[in-house]
C-alpha positions as CSV (number, residue, x, y, z in Angstrom):
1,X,0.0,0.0,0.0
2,X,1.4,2.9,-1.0
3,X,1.3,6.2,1.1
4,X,-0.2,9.7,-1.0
5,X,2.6,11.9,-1.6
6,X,0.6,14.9,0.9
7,X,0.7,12.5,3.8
8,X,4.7,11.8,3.5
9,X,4.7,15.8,3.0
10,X,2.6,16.0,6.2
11,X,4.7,13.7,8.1
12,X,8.0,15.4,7.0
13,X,6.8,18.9,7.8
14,X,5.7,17.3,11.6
15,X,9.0,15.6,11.4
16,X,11.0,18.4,11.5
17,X,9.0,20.5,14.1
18,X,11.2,20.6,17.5
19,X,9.4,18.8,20.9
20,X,8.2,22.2,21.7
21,X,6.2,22.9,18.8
22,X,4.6,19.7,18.9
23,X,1.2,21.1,19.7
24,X,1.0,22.8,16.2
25,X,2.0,19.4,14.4
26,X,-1.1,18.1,15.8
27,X,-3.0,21.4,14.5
28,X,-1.4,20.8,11.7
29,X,-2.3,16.9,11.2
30,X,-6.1,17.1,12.4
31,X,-6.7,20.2,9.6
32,X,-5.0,18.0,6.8
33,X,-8.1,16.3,6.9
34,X,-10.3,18.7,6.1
35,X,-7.7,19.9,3.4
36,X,-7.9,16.4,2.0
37,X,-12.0,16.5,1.8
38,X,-11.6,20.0,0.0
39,X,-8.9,18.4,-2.6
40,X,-6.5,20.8,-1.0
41,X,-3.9,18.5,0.6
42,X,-0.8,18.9,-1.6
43,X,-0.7,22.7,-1.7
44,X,-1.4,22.4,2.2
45,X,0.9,19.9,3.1
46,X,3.7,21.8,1.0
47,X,2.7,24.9,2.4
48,X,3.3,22.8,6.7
49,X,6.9,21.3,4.6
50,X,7.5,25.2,4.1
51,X,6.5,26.8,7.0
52,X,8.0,23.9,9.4
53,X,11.5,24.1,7.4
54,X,11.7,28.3,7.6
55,X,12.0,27.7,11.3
56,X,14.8,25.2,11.3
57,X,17.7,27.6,11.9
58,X,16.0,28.8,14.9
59,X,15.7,26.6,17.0
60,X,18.4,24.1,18.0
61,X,16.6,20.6,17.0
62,X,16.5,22.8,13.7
63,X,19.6,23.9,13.4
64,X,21.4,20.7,14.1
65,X,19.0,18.8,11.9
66,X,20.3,21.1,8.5
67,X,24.2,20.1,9.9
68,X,23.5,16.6,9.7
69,X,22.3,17.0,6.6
70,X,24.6,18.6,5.4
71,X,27.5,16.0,6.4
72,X,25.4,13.4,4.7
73,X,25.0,15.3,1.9
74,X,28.4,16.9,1.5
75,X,30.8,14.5,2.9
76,X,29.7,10.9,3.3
77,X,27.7,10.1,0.1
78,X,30.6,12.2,-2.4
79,X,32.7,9.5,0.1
80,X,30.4,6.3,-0.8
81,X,30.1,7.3,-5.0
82,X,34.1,7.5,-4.8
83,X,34.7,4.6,-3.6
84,X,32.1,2.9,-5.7
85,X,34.1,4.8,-8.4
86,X,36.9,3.5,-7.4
87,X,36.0,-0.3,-7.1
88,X,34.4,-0.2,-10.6
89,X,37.9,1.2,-12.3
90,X,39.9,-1.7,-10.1
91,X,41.0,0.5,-7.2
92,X,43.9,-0.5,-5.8
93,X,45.0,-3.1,-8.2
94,X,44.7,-0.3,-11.3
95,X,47.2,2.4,-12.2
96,X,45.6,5.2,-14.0
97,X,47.9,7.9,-15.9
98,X,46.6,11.8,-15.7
99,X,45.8,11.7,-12.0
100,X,43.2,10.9,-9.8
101,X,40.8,12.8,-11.7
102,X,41.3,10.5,-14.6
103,X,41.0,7.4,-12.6
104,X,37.2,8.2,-11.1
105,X,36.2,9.6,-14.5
106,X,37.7,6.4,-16.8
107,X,39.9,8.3,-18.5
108,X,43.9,8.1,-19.1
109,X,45.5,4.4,-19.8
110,X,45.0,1.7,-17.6
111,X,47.5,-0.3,-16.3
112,X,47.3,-3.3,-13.9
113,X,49.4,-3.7,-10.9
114,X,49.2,-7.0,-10.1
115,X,51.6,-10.4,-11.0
116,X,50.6,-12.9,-12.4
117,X,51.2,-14.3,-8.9
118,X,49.0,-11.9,-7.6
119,X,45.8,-11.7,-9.9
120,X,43.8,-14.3,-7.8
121,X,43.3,-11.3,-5.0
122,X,41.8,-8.7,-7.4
123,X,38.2,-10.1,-6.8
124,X,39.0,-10.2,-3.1
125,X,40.3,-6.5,-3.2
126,X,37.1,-5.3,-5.1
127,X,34.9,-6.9,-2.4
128,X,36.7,-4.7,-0.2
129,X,36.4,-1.7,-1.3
130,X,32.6,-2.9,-2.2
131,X,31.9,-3.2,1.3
132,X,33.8,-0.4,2.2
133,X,31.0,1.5,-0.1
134,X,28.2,-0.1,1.5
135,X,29.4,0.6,5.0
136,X,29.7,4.4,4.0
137,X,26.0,4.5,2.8
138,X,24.7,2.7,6.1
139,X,27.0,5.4,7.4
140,X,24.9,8.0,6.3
141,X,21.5,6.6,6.8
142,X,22.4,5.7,10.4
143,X,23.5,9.4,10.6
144,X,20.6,10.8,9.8
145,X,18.6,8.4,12.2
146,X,20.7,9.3,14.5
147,X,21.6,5.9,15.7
148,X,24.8,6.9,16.8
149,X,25.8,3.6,17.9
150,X,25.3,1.6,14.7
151,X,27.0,4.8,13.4
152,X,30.0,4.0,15.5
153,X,29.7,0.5,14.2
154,X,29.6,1.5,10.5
155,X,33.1,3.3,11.6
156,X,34.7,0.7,12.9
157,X,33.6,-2.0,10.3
158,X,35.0,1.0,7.9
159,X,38.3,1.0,9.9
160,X,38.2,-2.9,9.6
161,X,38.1,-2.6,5.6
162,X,40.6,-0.1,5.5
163,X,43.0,-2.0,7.8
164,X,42.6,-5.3,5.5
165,X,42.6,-3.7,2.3
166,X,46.1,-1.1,3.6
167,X,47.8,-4.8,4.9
168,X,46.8,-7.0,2.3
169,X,48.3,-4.1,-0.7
170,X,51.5,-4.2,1.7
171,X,51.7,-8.1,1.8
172,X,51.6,-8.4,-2.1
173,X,53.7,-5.1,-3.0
174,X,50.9,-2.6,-4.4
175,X,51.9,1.1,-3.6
176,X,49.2,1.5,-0.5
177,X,50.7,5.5,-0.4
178,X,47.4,6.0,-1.9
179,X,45.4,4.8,0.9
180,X,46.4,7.4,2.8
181,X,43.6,9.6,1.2
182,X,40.8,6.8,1.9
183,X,42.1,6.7,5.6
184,X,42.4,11.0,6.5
185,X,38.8,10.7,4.8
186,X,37.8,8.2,7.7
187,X,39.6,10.7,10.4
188,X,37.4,13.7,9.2
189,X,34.2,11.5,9.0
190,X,35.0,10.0,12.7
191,X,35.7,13.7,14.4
192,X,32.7,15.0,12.4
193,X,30.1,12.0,13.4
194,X,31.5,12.3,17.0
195,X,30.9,16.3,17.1
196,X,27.7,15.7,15.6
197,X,26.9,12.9,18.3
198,X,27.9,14.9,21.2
199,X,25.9,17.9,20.1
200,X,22.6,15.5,19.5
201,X,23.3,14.5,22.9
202,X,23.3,17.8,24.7
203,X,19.8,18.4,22.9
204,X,18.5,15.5,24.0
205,X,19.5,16.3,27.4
206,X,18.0,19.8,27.5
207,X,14.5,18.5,26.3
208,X,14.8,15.8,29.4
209,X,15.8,18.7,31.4
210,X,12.8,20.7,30.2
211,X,10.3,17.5,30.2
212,X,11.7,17.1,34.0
213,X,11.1,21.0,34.4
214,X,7.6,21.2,33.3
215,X,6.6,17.9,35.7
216,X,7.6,19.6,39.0
């Protein structure tokens, strides 16, 4: 069954309203039905998405909401499409001429780095970095769920990847200089996520604060 485009408008809008202005998401929810029996729920639901998303930078649920966001957005899916990139064009077993930018965009000659000793690892090489990709989009979803301990999870099966695909280029003699690029990434996303967790956590401790304010 699948759920009107209004409603999932509706829900969004009352999504993104903080604790305190819960009393309008109600408002807001028990007069979409009489917008829906007028044939007025899209323009009204739009019109809650707008109004509840012009208040996000003033309040603090708000203001935190359009950071995490924007980490998603900015840092850790660019981070998940290069490193699908990357495993499609054979990274680390491929040497690309022109530069990096070359590399992720298919361009330059291609050259293989491997022995004929070593070519029985590239499949296991590609899984890595595979998984590396998946772990950096349940990275992100997690993120915005704030589920900060799978988050921490998703970092540490990250670190995992990193570590086996850094010793196992070591073992067999592939340059793993470039790693080093894949592994500052990781340091940026874990002192980001953990900023991002801490602030998260003093709102939630305000609002028990308040909640514990308003009972006495």
């Amino acid at each position: 069954m699948t759920v009107p485009v209004p409603r999932w408008l509706l829900a969004l809008a009352i999504r993104s309203l903080p604790a305190h202005r819960q009393v309008w998401a109600q408002a807001m929810a028990a007069e979409f039905e009489s917008a829906e029996a007028d044939g007025q729920s899209f323009s009204f639901a739009l019109g809650c998405l707008y109004g509840a998303w012009r208040t996000l930078p003033d309040h603090g649920e708000g203001r935190f909401a359009l950071a995490n966001h924007a980490v998603v957005l900015g840092l850790l899916v660019p981070m998940a499409t290069i490193l699908m990139m990357a495993a499609l064009f054979g990274f680390p077993c491929v040497e690309v001429s022109h530069g990096l930018l070359a590399f992720l965009t298919g361009d330059g000659a291609h050259s293989s780095l491997l022995t004929p000793g070593t070519y029985a690892l590239a499949p296991a090489l590609t899984l890595v970095m595979l998984l590396l990709t998946m772990g950096q989009v349940l990275l992100g979803w997690w993120a915005l769920d704030r589920d900060w301990p799978r988050v921490a999870a998703a970092m540490r099966f990250n670190a995992a990847g990193l570590t086996t695909l850094a010793s196992v280029s070591w073992c067999i003699g592939l340059d793993a200089t470039s790693l080093f690029v894949l592994l500052g990434a990781w340091v940026v996303e874990a002192i980001v996520l953990r900023l991002l967790a801490g602030w998260h956590g003093g709102i939630v401790a305000s609002e028990g604060a308040g909640a514990l304010h308003d009972m006495a």
